[in-house]
C-alpha positions in Angstrom: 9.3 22.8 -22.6 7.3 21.8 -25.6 8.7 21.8 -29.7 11.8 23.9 -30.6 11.0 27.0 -31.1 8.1 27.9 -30.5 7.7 25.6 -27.3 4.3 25.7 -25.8 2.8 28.9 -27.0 0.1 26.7 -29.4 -1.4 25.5 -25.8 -0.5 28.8 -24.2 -2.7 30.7 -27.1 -5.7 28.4 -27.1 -9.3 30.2 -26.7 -10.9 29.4 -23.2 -13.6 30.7 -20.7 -13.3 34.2 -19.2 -14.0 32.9 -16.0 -12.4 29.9 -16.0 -8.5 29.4 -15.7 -6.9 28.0 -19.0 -6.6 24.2 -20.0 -2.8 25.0 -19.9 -2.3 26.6 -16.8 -4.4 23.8 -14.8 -2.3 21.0 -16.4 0.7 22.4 -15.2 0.0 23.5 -12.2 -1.4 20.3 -11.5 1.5 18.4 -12.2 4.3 20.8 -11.6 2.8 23.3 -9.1 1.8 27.1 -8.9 5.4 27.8 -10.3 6.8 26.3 -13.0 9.0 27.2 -16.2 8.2 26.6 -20.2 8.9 28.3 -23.3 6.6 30.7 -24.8 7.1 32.7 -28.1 10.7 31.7 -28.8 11.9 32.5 -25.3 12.2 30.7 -21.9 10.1 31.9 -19.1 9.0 31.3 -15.7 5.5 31.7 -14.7 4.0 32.1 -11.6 0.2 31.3 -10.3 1.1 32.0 -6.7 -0.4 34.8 -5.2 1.8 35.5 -2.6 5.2 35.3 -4.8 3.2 37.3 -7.5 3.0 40.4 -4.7 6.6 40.2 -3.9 7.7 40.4 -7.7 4.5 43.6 -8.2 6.5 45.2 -5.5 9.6 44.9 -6.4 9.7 45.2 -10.1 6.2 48.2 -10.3 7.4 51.9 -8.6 6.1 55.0 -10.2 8.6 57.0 -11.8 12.3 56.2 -10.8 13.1 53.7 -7.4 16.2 52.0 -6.5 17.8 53.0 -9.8 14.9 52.0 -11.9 12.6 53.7 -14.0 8.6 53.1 -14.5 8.7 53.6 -18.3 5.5 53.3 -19.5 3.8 55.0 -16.3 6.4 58.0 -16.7 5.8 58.6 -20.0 2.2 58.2 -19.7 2.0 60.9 -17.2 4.0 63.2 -19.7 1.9 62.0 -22.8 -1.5 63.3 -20.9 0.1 66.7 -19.4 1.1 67.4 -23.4 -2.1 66.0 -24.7 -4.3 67.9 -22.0 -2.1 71.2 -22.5 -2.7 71.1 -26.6 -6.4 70.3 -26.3 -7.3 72.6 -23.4 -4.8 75.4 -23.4 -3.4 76.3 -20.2 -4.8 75.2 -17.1 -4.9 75.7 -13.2 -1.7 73.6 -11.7 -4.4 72.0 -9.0 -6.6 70.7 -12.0 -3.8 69.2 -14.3 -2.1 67.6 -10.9 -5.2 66.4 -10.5 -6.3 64.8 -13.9 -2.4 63.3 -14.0 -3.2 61.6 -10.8 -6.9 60.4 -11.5 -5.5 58.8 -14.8 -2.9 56.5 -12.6 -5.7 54.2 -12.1 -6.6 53.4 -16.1 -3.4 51.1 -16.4 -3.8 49.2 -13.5 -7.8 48.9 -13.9 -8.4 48.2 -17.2 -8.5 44.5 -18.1 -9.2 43.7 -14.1 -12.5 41.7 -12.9 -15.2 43.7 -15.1 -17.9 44.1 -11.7 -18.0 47.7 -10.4 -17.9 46.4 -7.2 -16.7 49.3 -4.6 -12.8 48.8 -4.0 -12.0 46.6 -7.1 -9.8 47.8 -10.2 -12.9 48.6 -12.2 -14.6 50.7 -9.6 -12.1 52.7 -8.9 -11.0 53.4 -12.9 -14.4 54.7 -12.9 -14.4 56.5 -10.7 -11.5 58.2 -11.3 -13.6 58.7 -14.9 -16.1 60.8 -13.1 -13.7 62.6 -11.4 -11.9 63.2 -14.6 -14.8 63.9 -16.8 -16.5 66.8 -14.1 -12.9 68.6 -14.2 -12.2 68.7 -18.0 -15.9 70.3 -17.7 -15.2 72.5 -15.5 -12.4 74.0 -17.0 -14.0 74.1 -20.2 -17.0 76.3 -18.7 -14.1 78.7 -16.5 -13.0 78.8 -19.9 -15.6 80.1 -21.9 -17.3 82.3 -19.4 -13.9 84.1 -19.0 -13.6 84.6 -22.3 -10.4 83.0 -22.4 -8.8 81.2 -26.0 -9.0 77.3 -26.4 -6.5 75.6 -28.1 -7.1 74.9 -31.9 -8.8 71.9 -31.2 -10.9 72.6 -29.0 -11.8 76.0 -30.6 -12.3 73.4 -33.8 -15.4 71.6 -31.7 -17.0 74.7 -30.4 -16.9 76.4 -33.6 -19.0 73.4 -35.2 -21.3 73.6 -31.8 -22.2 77.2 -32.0 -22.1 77.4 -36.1 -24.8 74.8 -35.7 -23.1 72.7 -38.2 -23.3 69.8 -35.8 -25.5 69.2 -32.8 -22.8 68.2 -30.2 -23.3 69.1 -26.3 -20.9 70.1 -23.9 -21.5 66.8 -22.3 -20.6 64.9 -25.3 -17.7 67.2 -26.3 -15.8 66.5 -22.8 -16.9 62.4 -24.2 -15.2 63.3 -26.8 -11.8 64.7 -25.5 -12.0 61.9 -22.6 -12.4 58.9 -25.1 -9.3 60.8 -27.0 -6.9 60.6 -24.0 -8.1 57.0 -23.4 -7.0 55.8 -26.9 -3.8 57.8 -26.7 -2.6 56.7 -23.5 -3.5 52.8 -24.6 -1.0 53.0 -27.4 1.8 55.8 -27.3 3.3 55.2 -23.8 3.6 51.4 -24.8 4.7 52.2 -28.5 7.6 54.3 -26.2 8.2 51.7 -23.8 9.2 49.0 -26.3 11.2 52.0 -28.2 13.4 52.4 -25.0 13.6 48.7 -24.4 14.6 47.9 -28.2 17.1 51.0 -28.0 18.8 49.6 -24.3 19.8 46.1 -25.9 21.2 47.5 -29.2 24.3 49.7 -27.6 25.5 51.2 -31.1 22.4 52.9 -31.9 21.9 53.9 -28.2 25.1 55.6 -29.2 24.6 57.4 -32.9 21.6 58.3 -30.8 23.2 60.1 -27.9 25.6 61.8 -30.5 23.0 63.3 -32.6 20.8 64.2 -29.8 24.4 66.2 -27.9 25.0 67.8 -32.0 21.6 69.6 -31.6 22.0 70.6 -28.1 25.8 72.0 -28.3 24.1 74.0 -31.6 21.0 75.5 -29.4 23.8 76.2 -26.6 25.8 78.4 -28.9 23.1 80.2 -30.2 21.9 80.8 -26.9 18.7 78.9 -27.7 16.5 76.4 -25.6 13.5 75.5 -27.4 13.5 72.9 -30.7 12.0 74.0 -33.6 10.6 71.8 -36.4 14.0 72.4 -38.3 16.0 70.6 -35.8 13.5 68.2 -35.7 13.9 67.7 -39.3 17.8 67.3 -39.1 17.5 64.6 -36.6 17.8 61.9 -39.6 19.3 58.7 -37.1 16.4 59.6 -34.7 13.5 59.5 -37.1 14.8 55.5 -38.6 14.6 54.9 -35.5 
């Protein structure tokens, strides 16, 4: 299990080849097997180098949204986070084209740190694919859009106001490059900045609580005034929420 404390996370952390399994791992596996317990980062843990057990857990532990009284965190919210972000940067758009860019962005979390060859049916191949797909319909709903005469959102308005003002030489191409690389960078950090929010909020039961009472204050309020919508006032009054 390694020093006290700490354990084996020194070895654990060590730099090694991409393509190569780590020093650490072979050791252990060599002497203990493909699964085999240490402690890493101040916490005992189990890890597993079998394929077949690996599956098993994958199944089990990975449903989208909510299965067998579970709940997906980080997938959930990163559906919500991209049907926010693509409604405030495109404005409105069809109900087939934002089901489809919710769905084509499923494949980002599970393909992005996979086996880097675009080889046809790998992680990587199909991430970018689902890129292309994602990229041609946030450029075709941009050119509806403006050939309909219909209002962006302010920032998209902000970008075709500096390409048609000439005060920057920026394509349609390169603004949809643009918007794309924005969703990317958002959906690598919020949803797990949420996840670990929930998490940290589920093992502390007395804030879970203060939470839940000033959360049910606000909503009893809107109730009685017949209201459903939060403003930025209510916002402001929820003190507990924002420490958190």
């Amino acid at each position: 299990m390694g020093f006290p404390i700490i354990g084996e996370t020194l070895e654990f952390m060590r730099p090694h080849d991409a393509f190569q399994l780590p020093t650490f791992l072979t050791k252990k596996i060599l002497r203990y097997g493909p699964v085999f317990r240490t402690s890493l980062f101040g916490a005992k843990v189990i890890i597993s180098a079998d394929m077949g057990l690996n599956m098993e857990v994958a199944k089990t532990n990975h449903a989208p949204g909510a299965k067998n009284g579970g709940l997906d965190v980080k997938e959930t919210t990163s559906k919500i986070l991209i049907e926010c972000l693509a409604k405030k940067v495109m404005g409105d758009m069809e109900a087939d084209a934002a089901k489809e860019l919710t769905h084509c962005w499923r494949y980002f979390p599970r393909g992005w740190f996979r086996f880097s060859w675009n080889i046809p049916g790998n992680g990587v191949y199909r991430m970018l694919k689902a890129r292309k797909q994602m990229m041609n319909l946030l450029k075709e709903t941009v050119l509806k859009k403006r050939a309909s005469g219909e209002q962006f959102e302010e920032f998209f308005k902000i970008i075709f106001e500096e390409i048609e003002g000439g005060s920057q030489t920026m394509s349609i191409e390169e603004a949809i490059e643009y918007i794309f690389t924005l969703f990317v960078l958002a959906n690598e950090t919020t949803p797990a900045v949420l996840v670990a929010t929930v998490k940290l909020i589920n093992d502390n039961p007395k804030v879970k609580q203060e939470l839940r009472r000033e959360h049910e204050r606000i909503v009893r309020d809107k109730t009685e005034k017949d209201e459903t919508d939060l403003t930025w006032e209510d916002y402001k009054s929820m003190t507990f929420t924002q420490m958190v």
